[in-house]
mmCIF file of the N, C-alpha and C atoms, coordinates in Angstrom:
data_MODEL
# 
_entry.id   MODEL 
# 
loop_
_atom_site.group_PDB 
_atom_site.id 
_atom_site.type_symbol 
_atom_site.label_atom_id 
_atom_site.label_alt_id 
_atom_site.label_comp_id 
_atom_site.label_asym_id 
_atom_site.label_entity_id 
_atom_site.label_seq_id 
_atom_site.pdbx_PDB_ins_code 
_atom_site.Cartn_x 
_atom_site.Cartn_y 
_atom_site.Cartn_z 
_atom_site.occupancy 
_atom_site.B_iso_or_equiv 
_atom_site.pdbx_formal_charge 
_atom_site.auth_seq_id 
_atom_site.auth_comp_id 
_atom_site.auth_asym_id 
_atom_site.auth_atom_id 
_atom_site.pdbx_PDB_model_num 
ATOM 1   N N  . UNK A 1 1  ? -7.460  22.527  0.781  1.00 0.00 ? 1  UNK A N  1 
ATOM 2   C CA . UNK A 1 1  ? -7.119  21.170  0.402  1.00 0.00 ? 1  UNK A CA 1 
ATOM 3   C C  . UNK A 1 1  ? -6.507  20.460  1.610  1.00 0.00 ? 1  UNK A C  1 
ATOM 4   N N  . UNK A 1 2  ? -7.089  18.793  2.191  1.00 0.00 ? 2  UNK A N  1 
ATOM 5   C CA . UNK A 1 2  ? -6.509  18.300  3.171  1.00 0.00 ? 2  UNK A CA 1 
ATOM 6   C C  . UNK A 1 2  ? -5.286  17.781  2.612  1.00 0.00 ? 2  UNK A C  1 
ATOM 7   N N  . UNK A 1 3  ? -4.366  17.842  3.762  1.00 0.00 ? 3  UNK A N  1 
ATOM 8   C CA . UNK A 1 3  ? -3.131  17.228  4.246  1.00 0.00 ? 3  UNK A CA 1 
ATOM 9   C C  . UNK A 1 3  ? -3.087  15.644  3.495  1.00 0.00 ? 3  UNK A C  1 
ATOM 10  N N  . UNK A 1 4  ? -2.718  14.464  2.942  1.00 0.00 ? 4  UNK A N  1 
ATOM 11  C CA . UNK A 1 4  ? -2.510  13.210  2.796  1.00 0.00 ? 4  UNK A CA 1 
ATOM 12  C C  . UNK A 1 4  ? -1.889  12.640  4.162  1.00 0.00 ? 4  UNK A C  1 
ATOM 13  N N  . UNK A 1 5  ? -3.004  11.819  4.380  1.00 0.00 ? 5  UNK A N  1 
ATOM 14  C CA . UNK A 1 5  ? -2.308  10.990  5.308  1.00 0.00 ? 5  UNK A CA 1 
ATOM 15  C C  . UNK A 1 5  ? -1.007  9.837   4.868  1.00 0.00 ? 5  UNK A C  1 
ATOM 16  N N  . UNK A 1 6  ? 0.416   10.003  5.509  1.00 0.00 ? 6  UNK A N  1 
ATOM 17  C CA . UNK A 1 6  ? 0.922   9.090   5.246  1.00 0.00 ? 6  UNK A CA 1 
ATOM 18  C C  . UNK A 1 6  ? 1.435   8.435   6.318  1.00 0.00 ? 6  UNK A C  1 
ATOM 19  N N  . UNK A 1 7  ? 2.000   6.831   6.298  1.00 0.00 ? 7  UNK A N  1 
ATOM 20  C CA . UNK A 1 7  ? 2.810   6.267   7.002  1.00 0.00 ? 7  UNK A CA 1 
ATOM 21  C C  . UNK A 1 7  ? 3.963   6.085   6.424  1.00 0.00 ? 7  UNK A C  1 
ATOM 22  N N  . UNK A 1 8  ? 4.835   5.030   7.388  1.00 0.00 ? 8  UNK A N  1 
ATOM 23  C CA . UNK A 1 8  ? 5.861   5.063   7.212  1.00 0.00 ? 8  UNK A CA 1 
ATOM 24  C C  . UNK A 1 8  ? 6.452   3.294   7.686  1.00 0.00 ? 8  UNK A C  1 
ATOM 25  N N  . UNK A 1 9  ? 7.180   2.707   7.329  1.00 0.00 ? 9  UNK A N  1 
ATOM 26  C CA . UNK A 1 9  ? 7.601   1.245   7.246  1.00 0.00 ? 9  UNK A CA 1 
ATOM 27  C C  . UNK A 1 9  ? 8.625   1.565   8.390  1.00 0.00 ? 9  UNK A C  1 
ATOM 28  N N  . UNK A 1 10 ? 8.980   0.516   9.297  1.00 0.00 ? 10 UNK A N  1 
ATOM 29  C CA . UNK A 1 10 ? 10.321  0.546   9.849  1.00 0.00 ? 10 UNK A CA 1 
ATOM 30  C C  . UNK A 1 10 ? 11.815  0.895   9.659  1.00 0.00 ? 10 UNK A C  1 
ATOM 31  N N  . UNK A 1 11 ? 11.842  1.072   8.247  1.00 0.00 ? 11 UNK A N  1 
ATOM 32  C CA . UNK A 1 11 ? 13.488  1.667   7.435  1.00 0.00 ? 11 UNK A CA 1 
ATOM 33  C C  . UNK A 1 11 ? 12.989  3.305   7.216  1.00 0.00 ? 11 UNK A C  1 
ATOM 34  N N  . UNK A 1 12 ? 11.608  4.022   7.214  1.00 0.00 ? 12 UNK A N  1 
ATOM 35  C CA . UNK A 1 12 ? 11.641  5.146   7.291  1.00 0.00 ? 12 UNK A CA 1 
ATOM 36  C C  . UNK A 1 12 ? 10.943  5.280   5.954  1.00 0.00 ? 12 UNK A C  1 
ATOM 37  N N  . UNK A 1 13 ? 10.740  4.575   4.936  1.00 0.00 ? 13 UNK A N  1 
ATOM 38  C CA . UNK A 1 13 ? 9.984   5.325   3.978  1.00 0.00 ? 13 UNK A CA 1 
ATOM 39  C C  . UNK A 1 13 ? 8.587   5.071   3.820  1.00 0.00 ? 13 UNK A C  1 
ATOM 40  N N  . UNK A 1 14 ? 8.143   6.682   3.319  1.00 0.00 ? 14 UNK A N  1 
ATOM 41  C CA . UNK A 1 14 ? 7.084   6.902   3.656  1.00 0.00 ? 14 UNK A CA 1 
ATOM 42  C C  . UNK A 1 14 ? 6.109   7.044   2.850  1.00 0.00 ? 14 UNK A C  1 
ATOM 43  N N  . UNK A 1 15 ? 4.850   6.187   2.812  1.00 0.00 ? 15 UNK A N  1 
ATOM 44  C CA . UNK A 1 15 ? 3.867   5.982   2.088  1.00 0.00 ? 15 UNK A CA 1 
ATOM 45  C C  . UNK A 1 15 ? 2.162   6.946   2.086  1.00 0.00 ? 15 UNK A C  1 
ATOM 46  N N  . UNK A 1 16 ? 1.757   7.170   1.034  1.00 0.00 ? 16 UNK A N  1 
ATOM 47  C CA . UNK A 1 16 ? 0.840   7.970   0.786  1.00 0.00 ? 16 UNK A CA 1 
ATOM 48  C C  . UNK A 1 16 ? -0.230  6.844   0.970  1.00 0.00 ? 16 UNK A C  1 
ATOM 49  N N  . UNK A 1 17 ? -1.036  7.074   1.862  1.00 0.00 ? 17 UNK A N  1 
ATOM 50  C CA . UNK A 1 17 ? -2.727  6.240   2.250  1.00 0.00 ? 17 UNK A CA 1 
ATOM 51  C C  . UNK A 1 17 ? -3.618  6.771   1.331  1.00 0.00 ? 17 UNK A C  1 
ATOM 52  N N  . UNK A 1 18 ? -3.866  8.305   1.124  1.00 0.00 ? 18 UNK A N  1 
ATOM 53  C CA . UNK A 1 18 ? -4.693  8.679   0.882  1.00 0.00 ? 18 UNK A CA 1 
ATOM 54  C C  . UNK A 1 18 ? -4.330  8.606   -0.773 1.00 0.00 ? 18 UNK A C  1 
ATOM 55  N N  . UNK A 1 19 ? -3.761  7.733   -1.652 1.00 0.00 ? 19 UNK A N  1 
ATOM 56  C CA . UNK A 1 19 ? -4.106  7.676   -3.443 1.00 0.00 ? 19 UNK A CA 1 
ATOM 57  C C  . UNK A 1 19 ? -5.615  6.868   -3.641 1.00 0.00 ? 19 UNK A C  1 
ATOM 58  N N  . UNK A 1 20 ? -6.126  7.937   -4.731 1.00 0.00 ? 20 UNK A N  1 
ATOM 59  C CA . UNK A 1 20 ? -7.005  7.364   -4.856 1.00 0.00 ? 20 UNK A CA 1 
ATOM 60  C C  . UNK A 1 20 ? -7.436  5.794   -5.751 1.00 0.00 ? 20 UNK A C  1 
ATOM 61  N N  . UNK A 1 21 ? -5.937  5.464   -6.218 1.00 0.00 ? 21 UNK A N  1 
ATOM 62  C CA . UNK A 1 21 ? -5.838  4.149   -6.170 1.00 0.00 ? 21 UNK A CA 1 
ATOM 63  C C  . UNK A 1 21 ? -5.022  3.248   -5.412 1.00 0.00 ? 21 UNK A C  1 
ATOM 64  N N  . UNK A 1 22 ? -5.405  2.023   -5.258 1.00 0.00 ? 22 UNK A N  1 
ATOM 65  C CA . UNK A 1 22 ? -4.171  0.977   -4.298 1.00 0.00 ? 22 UNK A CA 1 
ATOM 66  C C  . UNK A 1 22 ? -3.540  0.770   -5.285 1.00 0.00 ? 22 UNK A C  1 
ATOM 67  N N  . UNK A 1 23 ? -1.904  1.071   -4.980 1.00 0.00 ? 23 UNK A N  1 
ATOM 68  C CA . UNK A 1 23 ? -0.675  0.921   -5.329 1.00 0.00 ? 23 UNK A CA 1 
ATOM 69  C C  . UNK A 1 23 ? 0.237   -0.223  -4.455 1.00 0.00 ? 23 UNK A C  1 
ATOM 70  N N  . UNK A 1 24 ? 0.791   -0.817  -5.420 1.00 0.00 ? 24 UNK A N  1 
ATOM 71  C CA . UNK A 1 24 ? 2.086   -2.109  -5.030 1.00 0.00 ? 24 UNK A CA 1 
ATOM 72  C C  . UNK A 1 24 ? 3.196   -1.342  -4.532 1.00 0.00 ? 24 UNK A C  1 
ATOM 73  N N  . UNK A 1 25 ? 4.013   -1.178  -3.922 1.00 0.00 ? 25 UNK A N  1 
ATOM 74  C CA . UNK A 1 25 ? 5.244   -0.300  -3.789 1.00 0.00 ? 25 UNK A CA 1 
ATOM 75  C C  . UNK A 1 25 ? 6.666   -0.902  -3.116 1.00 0.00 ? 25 UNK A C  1 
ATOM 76  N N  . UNK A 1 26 ? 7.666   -1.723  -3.720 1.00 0.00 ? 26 UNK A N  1 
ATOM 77  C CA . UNK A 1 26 ? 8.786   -2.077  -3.106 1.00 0.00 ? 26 UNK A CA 1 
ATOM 78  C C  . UNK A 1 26 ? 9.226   -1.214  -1.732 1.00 0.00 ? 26 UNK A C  1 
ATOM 79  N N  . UNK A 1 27 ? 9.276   -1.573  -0.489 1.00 0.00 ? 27 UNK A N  1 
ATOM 80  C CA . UNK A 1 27 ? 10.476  -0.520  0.171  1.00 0.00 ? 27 UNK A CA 1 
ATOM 81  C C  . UNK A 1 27 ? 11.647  -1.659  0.272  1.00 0.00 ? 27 UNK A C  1 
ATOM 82  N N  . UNK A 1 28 ? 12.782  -0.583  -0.768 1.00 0.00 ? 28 UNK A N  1 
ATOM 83  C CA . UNK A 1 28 ? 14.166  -1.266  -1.452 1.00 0.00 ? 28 UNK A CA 1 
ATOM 84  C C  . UNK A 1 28 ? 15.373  -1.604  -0.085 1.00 0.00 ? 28 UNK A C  1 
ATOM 85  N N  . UNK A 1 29 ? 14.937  -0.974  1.030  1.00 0.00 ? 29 UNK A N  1 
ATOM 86  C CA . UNK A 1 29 ? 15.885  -0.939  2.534  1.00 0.00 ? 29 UNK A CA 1 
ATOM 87  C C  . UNK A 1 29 ? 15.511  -2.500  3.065  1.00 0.00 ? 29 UNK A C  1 
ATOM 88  N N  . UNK A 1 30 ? 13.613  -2.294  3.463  1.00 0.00 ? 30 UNK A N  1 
ATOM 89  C CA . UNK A 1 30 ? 13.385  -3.582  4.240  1.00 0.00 ? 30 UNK A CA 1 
ATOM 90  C C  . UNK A 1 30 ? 13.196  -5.111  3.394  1.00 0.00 ? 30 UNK A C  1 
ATOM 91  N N  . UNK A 1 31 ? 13.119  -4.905  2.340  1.00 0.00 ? 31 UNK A N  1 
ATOM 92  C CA . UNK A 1 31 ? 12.819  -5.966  0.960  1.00 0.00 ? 31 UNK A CA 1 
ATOM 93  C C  . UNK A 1 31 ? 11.519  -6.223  1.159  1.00 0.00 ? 31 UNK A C  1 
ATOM 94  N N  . UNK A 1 32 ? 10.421  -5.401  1.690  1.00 0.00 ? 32 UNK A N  1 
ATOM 95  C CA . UNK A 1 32 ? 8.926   -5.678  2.095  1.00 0.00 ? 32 UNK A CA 1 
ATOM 96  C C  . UNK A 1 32 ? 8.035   -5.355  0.567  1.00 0.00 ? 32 UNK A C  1 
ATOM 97  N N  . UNK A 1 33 ? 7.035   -5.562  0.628  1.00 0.00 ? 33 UNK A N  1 
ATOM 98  C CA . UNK A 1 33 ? 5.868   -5.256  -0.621 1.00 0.00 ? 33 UNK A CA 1 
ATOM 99  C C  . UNK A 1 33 ? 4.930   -4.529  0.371  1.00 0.00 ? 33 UNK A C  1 
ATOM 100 N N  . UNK A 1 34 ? 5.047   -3.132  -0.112 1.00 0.00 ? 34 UNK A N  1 
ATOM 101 C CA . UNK A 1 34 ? 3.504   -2.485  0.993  1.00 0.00 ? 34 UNK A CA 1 
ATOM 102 C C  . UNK A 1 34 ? 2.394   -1.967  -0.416 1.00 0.00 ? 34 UNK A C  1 
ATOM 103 N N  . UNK A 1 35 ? 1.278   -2.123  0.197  1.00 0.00 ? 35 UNK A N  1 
ATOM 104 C CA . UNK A 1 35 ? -0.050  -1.734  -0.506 1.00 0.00 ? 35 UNK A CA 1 
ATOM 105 C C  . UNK A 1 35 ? -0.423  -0.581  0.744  1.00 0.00 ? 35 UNK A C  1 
ATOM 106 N N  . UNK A 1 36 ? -0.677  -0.103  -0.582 1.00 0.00 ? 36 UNK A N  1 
ATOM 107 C CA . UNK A 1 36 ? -1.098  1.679   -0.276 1.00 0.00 ? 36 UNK A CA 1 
ATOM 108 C C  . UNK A 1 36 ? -2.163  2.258   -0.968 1.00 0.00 ? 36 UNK A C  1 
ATOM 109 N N  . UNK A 1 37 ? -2.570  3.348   -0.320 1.00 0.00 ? 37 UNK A N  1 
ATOM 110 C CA . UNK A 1 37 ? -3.952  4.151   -0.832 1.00 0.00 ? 37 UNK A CA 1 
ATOM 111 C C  . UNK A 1 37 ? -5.549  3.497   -0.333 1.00 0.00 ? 37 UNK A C  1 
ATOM 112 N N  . UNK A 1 38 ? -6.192  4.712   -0.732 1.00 0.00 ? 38 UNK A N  1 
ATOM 113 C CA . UNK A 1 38 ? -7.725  4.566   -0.716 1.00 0.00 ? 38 UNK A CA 1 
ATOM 114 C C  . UNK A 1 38 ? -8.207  4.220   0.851  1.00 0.00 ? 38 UNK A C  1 
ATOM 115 N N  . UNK A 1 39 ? -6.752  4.657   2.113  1.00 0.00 ? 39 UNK A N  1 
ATOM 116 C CA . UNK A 1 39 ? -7.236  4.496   3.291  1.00 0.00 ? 39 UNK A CA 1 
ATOM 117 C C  . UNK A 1 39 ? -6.253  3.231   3.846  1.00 0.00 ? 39 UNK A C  1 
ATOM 118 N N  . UNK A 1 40 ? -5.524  2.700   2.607  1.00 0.00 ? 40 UNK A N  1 
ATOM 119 C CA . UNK A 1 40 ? -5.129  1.310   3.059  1.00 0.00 ? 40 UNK A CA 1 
ATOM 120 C C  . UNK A 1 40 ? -3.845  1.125   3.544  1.00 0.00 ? 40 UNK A C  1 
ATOM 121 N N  . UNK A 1 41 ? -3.218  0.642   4.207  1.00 0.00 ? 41 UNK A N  1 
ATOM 122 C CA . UNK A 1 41 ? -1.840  0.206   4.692  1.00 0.00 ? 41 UNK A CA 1 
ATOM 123 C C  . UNK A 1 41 ? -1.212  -1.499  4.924  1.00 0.00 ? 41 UNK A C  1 
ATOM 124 N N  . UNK A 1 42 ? -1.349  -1.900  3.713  1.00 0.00 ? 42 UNK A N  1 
ATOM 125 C CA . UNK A 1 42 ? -0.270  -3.299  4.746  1.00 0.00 ? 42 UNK A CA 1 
ATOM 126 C C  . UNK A 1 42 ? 0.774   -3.547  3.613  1.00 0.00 ? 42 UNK A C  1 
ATOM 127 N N  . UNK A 1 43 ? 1.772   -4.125  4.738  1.00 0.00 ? 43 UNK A N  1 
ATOM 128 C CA . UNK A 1 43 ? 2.843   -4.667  4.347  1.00 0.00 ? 43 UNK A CA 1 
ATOM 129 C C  . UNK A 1 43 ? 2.995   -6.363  4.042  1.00 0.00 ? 43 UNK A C  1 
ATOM 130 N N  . UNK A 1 44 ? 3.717   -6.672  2.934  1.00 0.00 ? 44 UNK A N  1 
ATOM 131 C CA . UNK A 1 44 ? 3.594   -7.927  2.526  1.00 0.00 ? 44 UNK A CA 1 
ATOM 132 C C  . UNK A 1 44 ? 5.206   -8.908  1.937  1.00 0.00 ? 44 UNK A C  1 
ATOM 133 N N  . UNK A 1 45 ? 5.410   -9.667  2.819  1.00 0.00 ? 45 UNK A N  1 
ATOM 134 C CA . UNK A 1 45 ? 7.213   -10.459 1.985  1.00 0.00 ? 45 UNK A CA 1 
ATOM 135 C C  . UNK A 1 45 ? 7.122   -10.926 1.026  1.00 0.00 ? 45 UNK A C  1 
ATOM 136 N N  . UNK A 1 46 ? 6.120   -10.820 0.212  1.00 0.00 ? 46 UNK A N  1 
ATOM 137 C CA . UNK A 1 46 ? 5.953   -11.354 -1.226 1.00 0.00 ? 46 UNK A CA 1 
ATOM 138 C C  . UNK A 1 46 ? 5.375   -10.489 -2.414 1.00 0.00 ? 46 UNK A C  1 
ATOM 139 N N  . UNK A 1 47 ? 6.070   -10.121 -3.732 1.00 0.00 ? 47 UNK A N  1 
ATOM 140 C CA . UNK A 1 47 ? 5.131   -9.524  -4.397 1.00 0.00 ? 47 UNK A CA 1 
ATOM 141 C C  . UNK A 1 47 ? 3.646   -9.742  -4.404 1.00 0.00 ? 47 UNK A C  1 
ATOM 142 N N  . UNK A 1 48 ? 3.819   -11.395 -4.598 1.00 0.00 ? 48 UNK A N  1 
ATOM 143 C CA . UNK A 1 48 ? 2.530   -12.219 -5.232 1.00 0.00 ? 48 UNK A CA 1 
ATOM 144 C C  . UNK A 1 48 ? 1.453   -11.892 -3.747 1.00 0.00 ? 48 UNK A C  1 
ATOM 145 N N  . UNK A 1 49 ? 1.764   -11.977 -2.826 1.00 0.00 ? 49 UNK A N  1 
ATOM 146 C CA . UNK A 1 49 ? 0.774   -11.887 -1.481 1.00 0.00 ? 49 UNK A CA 1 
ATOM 147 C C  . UNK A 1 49 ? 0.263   -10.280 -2.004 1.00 0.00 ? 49 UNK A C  1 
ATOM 148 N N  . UNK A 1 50 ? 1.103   -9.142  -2.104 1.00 0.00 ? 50 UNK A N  1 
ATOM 149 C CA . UNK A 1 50 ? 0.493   -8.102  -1.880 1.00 0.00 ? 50 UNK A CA 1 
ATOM 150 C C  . UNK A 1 50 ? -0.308  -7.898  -3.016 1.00 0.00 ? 50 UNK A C  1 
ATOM 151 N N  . UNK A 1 51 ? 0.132   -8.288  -4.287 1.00 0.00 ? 51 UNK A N  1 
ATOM 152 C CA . UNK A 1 51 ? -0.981  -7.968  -5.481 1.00 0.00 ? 51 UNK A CA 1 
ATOM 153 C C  . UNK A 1 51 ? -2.198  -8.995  -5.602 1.00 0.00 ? 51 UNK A C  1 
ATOM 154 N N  . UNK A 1 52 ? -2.194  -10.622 -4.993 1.00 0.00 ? 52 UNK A N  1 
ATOM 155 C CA . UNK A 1 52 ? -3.214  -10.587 -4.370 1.00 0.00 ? 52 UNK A CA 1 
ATOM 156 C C  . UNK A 1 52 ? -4.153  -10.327 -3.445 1.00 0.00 ? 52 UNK A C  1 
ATOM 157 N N  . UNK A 1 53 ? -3.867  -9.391  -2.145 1.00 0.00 ? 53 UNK A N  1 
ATOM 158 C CA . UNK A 1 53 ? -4.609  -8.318  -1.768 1.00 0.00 ? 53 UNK A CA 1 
ATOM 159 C C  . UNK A 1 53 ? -5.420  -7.286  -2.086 1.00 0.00 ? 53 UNK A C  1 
ATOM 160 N N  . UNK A 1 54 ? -4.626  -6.875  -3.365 1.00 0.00 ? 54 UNK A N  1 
ATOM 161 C CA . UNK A 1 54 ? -4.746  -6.169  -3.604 1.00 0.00 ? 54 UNK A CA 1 
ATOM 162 C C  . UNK A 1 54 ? -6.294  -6.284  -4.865 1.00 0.00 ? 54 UNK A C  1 
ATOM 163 N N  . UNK A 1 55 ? -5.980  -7.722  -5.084 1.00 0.00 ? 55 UNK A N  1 
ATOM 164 C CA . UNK A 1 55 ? -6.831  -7.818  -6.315 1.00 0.00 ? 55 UNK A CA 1 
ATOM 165 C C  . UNK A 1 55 ? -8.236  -7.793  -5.617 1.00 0.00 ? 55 UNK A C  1 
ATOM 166 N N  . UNK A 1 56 ? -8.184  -8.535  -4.115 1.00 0.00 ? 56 UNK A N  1 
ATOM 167 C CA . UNK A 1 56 ? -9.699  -8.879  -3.378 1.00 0.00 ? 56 UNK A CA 1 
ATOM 168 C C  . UNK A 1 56 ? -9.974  -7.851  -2.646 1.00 0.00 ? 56 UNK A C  1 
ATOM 169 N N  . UNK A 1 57 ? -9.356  -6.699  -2.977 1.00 0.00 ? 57 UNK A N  1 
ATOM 170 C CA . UNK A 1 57 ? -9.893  -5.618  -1.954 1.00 0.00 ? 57 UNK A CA 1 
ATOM 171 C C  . UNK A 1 57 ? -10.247 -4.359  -3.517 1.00 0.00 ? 57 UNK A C  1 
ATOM 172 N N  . UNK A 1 58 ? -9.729  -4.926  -4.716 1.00 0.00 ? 58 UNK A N  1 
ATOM 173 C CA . UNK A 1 58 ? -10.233 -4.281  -5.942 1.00 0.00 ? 58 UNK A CA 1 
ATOM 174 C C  . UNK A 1 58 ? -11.589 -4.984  -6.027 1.00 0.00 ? 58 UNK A C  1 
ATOM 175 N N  . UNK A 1 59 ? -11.744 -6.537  -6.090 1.00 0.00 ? 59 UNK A N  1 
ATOM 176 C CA . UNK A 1 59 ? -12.559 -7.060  -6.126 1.00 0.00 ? 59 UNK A CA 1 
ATOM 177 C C  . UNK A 1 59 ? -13.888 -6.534  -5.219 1.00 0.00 ? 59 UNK A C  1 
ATOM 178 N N  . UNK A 1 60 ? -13.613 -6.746  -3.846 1.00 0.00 ? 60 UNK A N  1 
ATOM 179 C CA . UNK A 1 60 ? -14.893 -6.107  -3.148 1.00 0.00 ? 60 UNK A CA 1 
ATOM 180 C C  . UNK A 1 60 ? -15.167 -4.527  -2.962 1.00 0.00 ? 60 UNK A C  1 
ATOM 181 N N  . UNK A 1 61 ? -14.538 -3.886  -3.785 1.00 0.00 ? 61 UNK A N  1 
ATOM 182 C CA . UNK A 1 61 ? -14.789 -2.046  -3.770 1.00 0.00 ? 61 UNK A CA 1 
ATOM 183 C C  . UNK A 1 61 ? -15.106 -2.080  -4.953 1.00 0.00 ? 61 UNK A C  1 
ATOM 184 N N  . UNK A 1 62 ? -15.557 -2.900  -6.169 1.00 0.00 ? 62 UNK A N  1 
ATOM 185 C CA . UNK A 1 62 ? -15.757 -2.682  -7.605 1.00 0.00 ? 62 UNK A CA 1 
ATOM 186 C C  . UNK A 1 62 ? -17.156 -1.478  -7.603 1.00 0.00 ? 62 UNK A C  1 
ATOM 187 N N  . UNK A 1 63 ? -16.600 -1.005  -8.343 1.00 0.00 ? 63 UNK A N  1 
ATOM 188 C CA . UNK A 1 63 ? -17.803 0.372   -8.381 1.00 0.00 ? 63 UNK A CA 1 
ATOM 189 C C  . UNK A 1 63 ? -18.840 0.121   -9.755 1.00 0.00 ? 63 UNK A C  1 
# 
C-alpha cells in the first residue's frame, strides 16, 4: 500500500492530497480554507472561495 501524499500550510498542519474526495478543511492557527484530496492543494481566505472551487473542479471531474 502507497504512502499518502501530504502537505502542509505555513502554521504546520498537515493535509492529506491523496482523499479520494475534495475536502473543505479550516486550518484554525492561519484562519485559511484549504481544499484537499484527489491530487489537489489550495489554500483559500474565504469559506465561500474554497467551496466554490471546489464545486468547478467537482463540476469538471463529474464521472
Amino acid at each position: 500500500m502507497a504512502t499518502p501524499r501530504l502537505r502542509a500550510t505555513e502554521s504546520g498542519q498537515v493535509y492529506n492530497i491523496d482523499l479520494p474526495e475534495l475536502k473543505v478543511t479550516r486550518d484554525d492557527v492561519d484562519g485559511i480554507y484549504v481544499l484537499h484530496g484527489r491530487g489537489y492543494f489550495q489554500t483559500f481566505t474565504s469559506r465561500e472561495e474554497a467551496f466554490e472551487r471546489k464545486k468547478e473542479i467537482d463540476y469538471s471531474t463529474f464521472r
